[in-house]
N, CA, C and O atoms as a Maestro MAE file, in Angstrom:
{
 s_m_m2io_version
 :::
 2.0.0
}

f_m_ct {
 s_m_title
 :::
 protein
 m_atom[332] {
  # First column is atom index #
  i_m_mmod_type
  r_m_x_coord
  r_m_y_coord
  r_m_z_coord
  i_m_residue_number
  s_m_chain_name
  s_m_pdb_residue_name
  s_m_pdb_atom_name
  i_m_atomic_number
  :::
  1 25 0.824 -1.193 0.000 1 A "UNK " " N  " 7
  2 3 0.000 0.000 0.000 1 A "UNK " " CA " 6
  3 2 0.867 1.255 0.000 1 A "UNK " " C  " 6
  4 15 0.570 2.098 -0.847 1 A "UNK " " O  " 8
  5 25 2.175 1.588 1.039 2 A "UNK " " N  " 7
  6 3 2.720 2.391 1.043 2 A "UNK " " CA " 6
  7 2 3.245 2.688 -0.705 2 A "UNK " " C  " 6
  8 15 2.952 3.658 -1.404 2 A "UNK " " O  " 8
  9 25 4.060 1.545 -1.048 3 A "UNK " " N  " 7
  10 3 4.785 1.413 -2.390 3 A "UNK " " CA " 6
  11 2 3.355 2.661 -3.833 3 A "UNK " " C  " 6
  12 15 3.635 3.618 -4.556 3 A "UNK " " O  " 8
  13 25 2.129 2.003 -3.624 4 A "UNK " " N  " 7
  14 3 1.156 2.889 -4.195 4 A "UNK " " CA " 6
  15 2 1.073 4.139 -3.662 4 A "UNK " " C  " 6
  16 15 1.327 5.099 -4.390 4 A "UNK " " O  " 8
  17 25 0.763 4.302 -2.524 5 A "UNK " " N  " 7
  18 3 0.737 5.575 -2.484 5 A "UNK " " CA " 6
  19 2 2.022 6.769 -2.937 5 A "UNK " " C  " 6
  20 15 1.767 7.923 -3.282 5 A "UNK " " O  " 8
  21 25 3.248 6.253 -2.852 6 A "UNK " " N  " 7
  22 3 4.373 6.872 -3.530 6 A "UNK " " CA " 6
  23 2 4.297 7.071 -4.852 6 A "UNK " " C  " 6
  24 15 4.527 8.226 -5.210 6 A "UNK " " O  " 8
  25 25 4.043 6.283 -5.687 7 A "UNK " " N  " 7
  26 3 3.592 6.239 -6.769 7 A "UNK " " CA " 6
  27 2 2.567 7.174 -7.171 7 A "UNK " " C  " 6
  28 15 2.843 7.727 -8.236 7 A "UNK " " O  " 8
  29 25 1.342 7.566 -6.591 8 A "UNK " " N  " 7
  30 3 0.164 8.203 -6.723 8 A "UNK " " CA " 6
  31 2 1.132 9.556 -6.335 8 A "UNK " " C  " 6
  32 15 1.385 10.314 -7.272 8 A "UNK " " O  " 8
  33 25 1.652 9.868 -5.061 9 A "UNK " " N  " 7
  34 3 2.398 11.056 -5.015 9 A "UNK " " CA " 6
  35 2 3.126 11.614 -6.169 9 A "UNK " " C  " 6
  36 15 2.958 12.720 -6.683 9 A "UNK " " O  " 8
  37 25 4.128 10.504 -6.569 10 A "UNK " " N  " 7
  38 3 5.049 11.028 -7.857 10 A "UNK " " CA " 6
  39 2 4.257 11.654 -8.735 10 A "UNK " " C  " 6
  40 15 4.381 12.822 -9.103 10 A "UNK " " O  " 8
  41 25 3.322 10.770 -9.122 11 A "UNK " " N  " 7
  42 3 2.221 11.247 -10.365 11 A "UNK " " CA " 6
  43 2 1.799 12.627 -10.214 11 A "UNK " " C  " 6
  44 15 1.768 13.323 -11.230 11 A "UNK " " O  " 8
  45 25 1.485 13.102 -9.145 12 A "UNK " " N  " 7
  46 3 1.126 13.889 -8.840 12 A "UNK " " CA " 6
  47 2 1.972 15.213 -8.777 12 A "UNK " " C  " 6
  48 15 1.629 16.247 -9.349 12 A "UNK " " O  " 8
  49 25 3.087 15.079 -8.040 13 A "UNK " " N  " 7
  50 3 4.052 16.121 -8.465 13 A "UNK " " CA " 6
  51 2 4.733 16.035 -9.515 13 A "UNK " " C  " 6
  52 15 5.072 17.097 -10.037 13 A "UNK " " O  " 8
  53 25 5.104 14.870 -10.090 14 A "UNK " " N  " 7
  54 3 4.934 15.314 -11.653 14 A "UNK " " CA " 6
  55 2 4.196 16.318 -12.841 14 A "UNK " " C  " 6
  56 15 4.557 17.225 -13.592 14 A "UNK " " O  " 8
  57 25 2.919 15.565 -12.522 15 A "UNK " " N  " 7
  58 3 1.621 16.671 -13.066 15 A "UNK " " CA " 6
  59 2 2.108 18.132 -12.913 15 A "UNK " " C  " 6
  60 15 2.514 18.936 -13.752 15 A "UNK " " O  " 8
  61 25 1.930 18.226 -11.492 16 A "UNK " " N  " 7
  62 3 2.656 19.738 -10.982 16 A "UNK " " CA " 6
  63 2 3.410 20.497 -11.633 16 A "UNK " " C  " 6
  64 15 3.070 21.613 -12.024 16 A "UNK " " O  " 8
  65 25 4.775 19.858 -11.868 17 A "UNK " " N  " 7
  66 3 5.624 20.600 -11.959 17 A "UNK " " CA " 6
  67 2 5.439 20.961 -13.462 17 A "UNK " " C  " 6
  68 15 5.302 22.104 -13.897 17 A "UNK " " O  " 8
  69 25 5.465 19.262 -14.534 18 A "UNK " " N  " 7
  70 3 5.267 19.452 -16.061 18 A "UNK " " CA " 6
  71 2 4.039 20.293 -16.641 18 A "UNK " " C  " 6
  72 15 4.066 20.676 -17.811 18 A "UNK " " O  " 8
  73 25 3.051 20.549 -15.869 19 A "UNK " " N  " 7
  74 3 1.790 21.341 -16.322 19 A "UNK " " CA " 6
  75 2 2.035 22.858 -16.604 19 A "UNK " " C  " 6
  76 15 1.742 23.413 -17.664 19 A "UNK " " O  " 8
  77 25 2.583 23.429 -15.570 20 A "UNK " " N  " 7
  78 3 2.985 25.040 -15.956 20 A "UNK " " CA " 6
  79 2 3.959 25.402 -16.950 20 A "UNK " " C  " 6
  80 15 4.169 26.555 -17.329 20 A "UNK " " O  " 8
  81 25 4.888 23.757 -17.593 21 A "UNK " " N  " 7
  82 3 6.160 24.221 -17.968 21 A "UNK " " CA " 6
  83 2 5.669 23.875 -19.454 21 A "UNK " " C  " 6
  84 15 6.378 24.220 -20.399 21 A "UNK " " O  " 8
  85 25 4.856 23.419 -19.599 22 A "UNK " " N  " 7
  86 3 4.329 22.141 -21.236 22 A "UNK " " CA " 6
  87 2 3.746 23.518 -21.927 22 A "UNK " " C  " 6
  88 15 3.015 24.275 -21.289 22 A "UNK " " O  " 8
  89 25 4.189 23.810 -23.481 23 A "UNK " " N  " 7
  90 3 3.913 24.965 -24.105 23 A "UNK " " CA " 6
  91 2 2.746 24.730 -24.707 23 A "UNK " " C  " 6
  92 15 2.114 25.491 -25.441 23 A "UNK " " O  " 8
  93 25 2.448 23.494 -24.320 24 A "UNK " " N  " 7
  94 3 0.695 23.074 -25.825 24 A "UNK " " CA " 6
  95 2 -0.265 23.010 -24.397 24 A "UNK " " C  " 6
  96 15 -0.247 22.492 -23.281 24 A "UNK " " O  " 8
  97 25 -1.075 23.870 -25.203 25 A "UNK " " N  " 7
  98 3 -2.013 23.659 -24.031 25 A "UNK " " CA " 6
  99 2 -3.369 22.617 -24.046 25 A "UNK " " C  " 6
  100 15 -4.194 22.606 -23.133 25 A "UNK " " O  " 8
  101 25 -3.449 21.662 -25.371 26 A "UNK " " N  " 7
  102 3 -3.989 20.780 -24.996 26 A "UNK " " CA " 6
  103 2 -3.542 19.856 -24.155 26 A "UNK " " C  " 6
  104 15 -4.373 19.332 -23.413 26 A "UNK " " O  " 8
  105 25 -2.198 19.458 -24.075 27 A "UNK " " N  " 7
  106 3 -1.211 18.901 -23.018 27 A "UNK " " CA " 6
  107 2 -1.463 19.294 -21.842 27 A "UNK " " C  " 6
  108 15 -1.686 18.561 -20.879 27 A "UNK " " O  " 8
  109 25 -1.436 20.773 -21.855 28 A "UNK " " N  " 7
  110 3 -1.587 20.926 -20.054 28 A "UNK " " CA " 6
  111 2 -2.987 20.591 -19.705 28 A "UNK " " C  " 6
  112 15 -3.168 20.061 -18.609 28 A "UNK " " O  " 8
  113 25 -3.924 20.802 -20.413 29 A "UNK " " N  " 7
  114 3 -5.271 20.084 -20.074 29 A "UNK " " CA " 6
  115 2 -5.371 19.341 -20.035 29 A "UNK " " C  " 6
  116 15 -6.480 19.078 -19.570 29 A "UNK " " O  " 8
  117 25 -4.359 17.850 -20.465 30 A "UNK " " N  " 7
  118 3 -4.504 16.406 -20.549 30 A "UNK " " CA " 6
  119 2 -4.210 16.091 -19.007 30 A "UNK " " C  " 6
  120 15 -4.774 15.216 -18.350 30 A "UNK " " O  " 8
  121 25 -3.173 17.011 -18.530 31 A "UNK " " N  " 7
  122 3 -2.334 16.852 -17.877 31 A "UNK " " CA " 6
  123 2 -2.781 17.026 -16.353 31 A "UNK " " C  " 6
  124 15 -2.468 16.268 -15.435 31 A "UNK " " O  " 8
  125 25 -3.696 18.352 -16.248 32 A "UNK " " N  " 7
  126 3 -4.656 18.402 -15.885 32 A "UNK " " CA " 6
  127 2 -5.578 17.301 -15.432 32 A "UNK " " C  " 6
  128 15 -5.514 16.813 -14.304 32 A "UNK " " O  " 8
  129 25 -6.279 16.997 -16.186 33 A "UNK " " N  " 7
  130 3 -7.161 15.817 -15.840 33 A "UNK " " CA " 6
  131 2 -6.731 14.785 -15.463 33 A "UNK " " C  " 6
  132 15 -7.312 13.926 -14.800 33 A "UNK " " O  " 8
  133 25 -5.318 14.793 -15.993 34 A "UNK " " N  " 7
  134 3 -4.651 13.139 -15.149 34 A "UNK " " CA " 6
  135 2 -4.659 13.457 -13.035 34 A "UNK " " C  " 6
  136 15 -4.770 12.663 -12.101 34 A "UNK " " O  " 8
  137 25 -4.488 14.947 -13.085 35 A "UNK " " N  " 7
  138 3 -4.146 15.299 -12.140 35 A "UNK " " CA " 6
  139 2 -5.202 14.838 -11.055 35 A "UNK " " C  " 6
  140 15 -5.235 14.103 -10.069 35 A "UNK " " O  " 8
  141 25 -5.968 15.589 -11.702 36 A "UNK " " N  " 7
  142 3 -7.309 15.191 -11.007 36 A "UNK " " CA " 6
  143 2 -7.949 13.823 -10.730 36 A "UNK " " C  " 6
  144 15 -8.685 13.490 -9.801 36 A "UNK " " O  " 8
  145 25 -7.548 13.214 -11.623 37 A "UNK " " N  " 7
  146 3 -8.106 11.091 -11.639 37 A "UNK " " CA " 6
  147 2 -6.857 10.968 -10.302 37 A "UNK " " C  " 6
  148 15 -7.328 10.552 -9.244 37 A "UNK " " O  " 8
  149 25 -5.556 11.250 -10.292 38 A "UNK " " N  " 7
  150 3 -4.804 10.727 -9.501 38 A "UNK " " CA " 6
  151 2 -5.449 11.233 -7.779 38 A "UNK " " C  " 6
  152 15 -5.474 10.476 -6.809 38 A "UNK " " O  " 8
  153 25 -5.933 12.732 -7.791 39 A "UNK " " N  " 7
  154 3 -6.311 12.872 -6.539 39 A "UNK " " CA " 6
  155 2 -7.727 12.339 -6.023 39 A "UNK " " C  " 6
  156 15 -7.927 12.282 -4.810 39 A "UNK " " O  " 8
  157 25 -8.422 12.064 -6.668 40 A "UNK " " N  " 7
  158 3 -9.728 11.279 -6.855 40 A "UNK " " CA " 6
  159 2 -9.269 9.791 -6.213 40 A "UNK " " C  " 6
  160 15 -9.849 9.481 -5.173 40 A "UNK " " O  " 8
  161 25 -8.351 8.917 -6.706 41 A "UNK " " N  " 7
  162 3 -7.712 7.699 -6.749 41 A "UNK " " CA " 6
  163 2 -6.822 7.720 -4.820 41 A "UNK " " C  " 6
  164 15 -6.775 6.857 -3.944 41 A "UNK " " O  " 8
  165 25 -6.367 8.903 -4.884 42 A "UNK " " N  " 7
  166 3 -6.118 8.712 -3.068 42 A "UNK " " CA " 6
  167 2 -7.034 9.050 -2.615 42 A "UNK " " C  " 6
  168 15 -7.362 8.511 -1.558 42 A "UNK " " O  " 8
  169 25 -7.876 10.086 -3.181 43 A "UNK " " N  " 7
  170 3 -9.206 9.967 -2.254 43 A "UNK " " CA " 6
  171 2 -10.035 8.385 -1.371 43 A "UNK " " C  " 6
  172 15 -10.394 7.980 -0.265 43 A "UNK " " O  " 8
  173 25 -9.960 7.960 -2.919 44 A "UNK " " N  " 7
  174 3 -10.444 6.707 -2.362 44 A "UNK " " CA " 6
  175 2 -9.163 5.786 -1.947 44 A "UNK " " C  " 6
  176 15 -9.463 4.753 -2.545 44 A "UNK " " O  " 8
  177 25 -8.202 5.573 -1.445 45 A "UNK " " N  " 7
  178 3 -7.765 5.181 -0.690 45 A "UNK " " CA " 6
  179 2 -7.187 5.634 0.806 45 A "UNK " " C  " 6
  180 15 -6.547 4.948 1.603 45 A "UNK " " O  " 8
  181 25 -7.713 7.287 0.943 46 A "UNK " " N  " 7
  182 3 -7.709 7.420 2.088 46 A "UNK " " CA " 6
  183 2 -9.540 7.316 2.984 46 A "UNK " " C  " 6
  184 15 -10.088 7.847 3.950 46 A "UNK " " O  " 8
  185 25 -9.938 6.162 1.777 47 A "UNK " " N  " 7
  186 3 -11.549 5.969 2.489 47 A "UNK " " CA " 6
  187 2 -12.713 6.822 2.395 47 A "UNK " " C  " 6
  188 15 -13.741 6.782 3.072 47 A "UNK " " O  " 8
  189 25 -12.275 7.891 1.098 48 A "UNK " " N  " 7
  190 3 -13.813 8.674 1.153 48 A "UNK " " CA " 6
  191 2 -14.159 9.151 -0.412 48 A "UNK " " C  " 6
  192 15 -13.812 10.052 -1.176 48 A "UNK " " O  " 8
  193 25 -15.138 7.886 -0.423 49 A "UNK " " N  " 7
  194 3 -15.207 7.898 -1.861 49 A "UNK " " CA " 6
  195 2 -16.289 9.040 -2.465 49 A "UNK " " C  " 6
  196 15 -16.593 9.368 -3.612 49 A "UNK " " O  " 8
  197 25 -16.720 9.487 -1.123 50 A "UNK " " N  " 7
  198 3 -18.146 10.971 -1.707 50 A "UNK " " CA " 6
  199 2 -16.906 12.152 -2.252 50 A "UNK " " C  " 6
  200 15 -17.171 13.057 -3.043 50 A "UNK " " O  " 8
  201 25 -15.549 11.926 -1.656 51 A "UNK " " N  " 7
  202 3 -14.605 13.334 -2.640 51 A "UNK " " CA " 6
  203 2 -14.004 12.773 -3.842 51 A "UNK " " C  " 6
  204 15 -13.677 13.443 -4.822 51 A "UNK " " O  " 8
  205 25 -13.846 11.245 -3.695 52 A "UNK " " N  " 7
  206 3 -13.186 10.658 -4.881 52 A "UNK " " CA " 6
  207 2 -14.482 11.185 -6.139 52 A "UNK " " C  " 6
  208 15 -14.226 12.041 -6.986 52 A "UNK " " O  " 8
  209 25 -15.440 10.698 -6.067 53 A "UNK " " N  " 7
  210 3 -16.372 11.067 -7.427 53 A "UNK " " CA " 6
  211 2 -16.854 12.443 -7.942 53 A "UNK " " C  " 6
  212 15 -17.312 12.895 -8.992 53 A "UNK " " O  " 8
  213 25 -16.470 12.993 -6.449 54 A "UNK " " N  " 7
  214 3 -17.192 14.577 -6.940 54 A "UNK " " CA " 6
  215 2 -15.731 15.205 -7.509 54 A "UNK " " C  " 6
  216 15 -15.860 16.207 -8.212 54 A "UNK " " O  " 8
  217 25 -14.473 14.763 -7.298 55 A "UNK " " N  " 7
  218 3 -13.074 15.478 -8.037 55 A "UNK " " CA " 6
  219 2 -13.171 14.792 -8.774 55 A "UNK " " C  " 6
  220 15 -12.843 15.480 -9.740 55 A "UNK " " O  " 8
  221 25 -13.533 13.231 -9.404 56 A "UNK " " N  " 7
  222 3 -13.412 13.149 -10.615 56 A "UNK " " CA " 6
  223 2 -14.593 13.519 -11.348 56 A "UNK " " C  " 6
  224 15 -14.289 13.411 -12.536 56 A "UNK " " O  " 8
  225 25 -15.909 13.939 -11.233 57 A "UNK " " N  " 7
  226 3 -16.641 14.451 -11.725 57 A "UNK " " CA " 6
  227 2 -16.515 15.706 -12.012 57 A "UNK " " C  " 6
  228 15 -16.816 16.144 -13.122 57 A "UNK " " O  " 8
  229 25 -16.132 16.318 -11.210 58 A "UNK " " N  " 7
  230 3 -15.899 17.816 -11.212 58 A "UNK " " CA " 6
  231 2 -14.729 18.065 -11.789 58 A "UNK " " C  " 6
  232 15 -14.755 18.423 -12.966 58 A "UNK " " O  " 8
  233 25 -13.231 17.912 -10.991 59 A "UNK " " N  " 7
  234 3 -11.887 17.827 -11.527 59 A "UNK " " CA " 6
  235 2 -11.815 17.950 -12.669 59 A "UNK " " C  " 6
  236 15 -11.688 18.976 -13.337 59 A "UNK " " O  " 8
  237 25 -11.906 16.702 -13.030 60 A "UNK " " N  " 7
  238 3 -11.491 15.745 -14.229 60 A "UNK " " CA " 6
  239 2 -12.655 16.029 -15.739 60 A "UNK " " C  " 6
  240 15 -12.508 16.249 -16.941 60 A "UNK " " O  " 8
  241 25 -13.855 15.850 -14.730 61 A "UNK " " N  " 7
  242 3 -14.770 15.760 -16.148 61 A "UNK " " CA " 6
  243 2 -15.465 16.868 -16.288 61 A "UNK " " C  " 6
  244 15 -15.455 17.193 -17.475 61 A "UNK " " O  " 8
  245 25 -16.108 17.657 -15.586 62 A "UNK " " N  " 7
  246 3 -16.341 19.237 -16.181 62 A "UNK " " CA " 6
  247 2 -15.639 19.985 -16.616 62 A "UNK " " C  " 6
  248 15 -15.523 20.447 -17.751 62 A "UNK " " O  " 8
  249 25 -14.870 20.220 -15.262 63 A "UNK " " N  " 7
  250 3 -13.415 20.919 -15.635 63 A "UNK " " CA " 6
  251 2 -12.638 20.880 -16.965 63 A "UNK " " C  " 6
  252 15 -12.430 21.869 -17.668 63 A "UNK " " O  " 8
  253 25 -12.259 19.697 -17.214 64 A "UNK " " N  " 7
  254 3 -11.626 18.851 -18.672 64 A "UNK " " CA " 6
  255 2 -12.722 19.438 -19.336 64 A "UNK " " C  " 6
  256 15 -12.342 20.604 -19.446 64 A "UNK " " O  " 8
  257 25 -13.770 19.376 -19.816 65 A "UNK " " N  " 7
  258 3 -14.534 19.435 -20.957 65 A "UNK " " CA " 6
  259 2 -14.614 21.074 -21.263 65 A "UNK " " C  " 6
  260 15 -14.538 21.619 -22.364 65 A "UNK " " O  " 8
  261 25 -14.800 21.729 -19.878 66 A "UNK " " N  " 7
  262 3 -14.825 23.227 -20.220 66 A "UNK " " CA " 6
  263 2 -13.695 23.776 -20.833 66 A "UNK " " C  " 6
  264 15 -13.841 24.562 -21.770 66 A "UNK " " O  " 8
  265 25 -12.311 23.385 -20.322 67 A "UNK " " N  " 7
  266 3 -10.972 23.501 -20.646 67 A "UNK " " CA " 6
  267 2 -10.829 23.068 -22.369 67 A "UNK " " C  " 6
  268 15 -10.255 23.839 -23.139 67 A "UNK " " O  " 8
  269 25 -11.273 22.085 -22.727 68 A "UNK " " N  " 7
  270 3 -11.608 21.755 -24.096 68 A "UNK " " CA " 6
  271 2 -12.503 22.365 -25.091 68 A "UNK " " C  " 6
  272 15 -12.300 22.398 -26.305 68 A "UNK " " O  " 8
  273 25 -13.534 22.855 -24.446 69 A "UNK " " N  " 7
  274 3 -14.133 23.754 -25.570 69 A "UNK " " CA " 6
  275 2 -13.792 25.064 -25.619 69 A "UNK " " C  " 6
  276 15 -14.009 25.870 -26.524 69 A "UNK " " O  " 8
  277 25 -13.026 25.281 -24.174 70 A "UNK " " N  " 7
  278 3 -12.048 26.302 -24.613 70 A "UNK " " CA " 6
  279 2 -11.047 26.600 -25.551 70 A "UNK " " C  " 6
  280 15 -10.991 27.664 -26.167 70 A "UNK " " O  " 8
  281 25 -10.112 25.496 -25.685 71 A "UNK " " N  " 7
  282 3 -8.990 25.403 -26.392 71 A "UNK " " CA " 6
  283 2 -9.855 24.739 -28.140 71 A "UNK " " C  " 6
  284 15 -9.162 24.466 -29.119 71 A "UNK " " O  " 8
  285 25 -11.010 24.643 -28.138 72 A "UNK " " N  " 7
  286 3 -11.805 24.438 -29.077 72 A "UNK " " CA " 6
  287 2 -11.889 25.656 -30.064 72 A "UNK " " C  " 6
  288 15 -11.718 25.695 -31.282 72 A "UNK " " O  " 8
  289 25 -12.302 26.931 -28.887 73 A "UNK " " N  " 7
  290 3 -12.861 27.933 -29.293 73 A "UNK " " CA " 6
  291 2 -11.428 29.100 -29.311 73 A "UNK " " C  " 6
  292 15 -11.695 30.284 -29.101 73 A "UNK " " O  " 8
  293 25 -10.636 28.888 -29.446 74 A "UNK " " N  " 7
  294 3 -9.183 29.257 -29.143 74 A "UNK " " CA " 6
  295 2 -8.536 28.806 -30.758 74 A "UNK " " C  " 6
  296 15 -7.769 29.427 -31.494 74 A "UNK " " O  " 8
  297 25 -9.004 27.874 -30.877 75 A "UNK " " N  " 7
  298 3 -8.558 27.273 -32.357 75 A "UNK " " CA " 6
  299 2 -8.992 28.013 -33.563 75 A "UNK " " C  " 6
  300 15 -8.267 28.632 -34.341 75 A "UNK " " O  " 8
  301 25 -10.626 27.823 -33.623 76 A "UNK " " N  " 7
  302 3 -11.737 28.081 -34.130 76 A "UNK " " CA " 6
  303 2 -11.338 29.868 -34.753 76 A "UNK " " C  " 6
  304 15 -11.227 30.282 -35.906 76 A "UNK " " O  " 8
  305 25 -11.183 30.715 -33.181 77 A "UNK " " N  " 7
  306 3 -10.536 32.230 -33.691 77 A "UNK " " CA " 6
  307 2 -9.007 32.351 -34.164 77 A "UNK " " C  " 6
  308 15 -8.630 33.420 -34.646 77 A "UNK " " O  " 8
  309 25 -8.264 31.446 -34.055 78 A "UNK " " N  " 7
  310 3 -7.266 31.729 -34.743 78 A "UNK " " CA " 6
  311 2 -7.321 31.606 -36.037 78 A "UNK " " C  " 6
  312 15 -6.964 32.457 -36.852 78 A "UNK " " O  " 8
  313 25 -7.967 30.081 -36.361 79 A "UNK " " N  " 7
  314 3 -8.385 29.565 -38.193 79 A "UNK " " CA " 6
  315 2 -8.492 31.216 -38.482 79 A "UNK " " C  " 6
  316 15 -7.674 31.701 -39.264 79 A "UNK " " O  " 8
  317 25 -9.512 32.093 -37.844 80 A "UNK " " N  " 7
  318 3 -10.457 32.946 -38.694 80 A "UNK " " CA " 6
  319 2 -9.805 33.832 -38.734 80 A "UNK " " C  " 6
  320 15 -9.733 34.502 -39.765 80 A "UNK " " O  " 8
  321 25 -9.103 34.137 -37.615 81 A "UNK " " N  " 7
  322 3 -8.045 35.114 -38.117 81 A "UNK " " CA " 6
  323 2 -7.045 35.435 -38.692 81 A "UNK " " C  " 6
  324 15 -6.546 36.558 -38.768 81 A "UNK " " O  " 8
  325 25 -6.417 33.701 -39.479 82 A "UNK " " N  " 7
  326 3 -5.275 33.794 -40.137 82 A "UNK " " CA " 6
  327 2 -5.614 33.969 -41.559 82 A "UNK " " C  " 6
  328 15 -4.738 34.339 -42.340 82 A "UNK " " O  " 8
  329 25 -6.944 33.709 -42.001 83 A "UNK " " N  " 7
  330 3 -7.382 33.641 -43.188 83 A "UNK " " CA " 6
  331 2 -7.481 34.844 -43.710 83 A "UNK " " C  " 6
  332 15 -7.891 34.985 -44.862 83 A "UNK " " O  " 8
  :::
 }
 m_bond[331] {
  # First column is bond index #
  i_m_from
  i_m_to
  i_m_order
  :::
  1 1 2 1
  2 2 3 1
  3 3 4 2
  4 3 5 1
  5 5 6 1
  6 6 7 1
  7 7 8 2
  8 7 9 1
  9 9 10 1
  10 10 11 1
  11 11 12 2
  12 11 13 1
  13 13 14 1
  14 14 15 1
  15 15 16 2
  16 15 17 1
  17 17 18 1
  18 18 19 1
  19 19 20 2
  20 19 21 1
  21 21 22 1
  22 22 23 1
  23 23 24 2
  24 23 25 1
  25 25 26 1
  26 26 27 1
  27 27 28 2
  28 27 29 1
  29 29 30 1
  30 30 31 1
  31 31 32 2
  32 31 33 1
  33 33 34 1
  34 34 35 1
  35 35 36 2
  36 35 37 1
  37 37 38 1
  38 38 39 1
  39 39 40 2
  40 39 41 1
  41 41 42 1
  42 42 43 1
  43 43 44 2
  44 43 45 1
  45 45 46 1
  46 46 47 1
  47 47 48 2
  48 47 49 1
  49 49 50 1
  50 50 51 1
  51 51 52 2
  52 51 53 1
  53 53 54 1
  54 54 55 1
  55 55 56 2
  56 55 57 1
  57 57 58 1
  58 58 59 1
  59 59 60 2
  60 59 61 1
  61 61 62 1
  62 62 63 1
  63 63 64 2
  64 63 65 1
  65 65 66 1
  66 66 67 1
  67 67 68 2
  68 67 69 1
  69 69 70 1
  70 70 71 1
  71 71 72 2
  72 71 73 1
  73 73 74 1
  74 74 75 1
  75 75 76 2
  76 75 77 1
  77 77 78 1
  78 78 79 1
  79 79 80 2
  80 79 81 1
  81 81 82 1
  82 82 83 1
  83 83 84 2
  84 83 85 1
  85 85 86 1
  86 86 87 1
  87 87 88 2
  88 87 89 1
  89 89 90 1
  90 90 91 1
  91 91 92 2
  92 91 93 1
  93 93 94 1
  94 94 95 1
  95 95 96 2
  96 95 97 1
  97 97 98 1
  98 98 99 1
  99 99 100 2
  100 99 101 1
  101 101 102 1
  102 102 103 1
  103 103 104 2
  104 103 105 1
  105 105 106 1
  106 106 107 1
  107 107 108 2
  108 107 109 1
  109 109 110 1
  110 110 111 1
  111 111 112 2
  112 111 113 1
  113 113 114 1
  114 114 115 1
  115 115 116 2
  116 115 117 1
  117 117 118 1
  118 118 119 1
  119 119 120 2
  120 119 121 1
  121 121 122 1
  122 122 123 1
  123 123 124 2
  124 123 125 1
  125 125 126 1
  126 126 127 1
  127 127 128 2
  128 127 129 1
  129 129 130 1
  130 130 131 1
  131 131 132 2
  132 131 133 1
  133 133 134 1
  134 134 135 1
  135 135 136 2
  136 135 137 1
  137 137 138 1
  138 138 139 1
  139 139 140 2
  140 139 141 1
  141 141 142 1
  142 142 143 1
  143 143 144 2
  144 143 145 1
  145 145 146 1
  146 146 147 1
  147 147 148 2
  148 147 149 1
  149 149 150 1
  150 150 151 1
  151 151 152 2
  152 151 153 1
  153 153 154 1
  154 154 155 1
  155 155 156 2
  156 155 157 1
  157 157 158 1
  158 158 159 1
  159 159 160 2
  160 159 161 1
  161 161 162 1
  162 162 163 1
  163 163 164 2
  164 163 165 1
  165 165 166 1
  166 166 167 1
  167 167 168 2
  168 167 169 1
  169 169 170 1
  170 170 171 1
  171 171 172 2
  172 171 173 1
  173 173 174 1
  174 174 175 1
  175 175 176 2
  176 175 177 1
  177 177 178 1
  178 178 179 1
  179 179 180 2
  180 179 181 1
  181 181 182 1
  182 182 183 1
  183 183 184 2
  184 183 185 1
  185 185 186 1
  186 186 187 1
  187 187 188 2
  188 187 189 1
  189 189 190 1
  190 190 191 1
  191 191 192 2
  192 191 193 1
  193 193 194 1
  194 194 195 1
  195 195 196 2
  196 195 197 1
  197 197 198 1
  198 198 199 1
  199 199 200 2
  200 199 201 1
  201 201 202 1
  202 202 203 1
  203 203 204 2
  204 203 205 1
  205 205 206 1
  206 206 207 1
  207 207 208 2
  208 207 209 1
  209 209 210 1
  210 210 211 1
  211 211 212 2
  212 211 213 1
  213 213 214 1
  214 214 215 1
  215 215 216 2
  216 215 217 1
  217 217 218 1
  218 218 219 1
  219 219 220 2
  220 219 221 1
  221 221 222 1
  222 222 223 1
  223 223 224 2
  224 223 225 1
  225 225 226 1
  226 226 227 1
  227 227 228 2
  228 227 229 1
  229 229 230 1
  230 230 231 1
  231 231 232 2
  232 231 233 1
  233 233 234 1
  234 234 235 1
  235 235 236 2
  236 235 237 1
  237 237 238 1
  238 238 239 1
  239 239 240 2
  240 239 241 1
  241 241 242 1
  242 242 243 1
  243 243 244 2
  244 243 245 1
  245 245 246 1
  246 246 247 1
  247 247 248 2
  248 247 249 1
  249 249 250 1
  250 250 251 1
  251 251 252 2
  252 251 253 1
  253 253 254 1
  254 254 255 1
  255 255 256 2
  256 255 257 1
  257 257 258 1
  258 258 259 1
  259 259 260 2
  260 259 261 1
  261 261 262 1
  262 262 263 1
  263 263 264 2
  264 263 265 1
  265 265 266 1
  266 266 267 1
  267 267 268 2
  268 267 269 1
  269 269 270 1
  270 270 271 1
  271 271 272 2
  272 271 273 1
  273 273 274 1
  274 274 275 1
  275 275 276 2
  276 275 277 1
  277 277 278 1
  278 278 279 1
  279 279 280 2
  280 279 281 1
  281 281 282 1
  282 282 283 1
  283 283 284 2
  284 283 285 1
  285 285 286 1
  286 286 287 1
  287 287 288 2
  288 287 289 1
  289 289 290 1
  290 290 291 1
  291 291 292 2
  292 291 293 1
  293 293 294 1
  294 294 295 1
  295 295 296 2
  296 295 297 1
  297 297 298 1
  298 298 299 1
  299 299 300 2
  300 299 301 1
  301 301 302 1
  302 302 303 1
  303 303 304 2
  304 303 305 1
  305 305 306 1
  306 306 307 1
  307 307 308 2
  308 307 309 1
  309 309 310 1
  310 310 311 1
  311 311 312 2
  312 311 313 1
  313 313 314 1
  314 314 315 1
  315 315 316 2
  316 315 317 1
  317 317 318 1
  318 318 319 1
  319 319 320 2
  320 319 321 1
  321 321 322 1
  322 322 323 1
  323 323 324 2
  324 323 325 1
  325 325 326 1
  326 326 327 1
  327 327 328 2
  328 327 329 1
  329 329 330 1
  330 330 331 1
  331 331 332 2
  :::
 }
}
């Protein structure tokens, strides 16, 4: 158990550190959402799975999707403005 939870840590400050530094920002949104599944994932192993679903619901999957139709709509005005 310990050996996982180190693991879940690394992941995690990984995320951290590579997210502010990654120049594509669909990346940092990927990166993002991994972030969030990983803190969801100790959630439920520190026994409380009502924060594990609402960070990965929330975290991960609103969050992620808003972040995406952002970088959607980020695309969308550049096309139009290079034309």
């Amino acid at each position: 158990m310990i050996v996982l939870e180190c693991v879940l840590l690394a992941g995690l400050l990984i995320c951290a550190i590579v997210a502010p530094l990654c120049r594509r920002l669909l990346v940092t949104v990927i990166i993002y959402s991994a972030f969030s599944l990983l803190v969801a994932v100790i959630w439920c192993l520190l026994q409380s799975p009502d924060l594990a679903i609402t960070e990965a619901g929330v975290g991960a999957g609103v969050s992620g999707m808003l972040f995406f139709l952002a970088l959607k709509k980020i695309h969308e005005l550049k096309g139009t403005s290079d034309e």
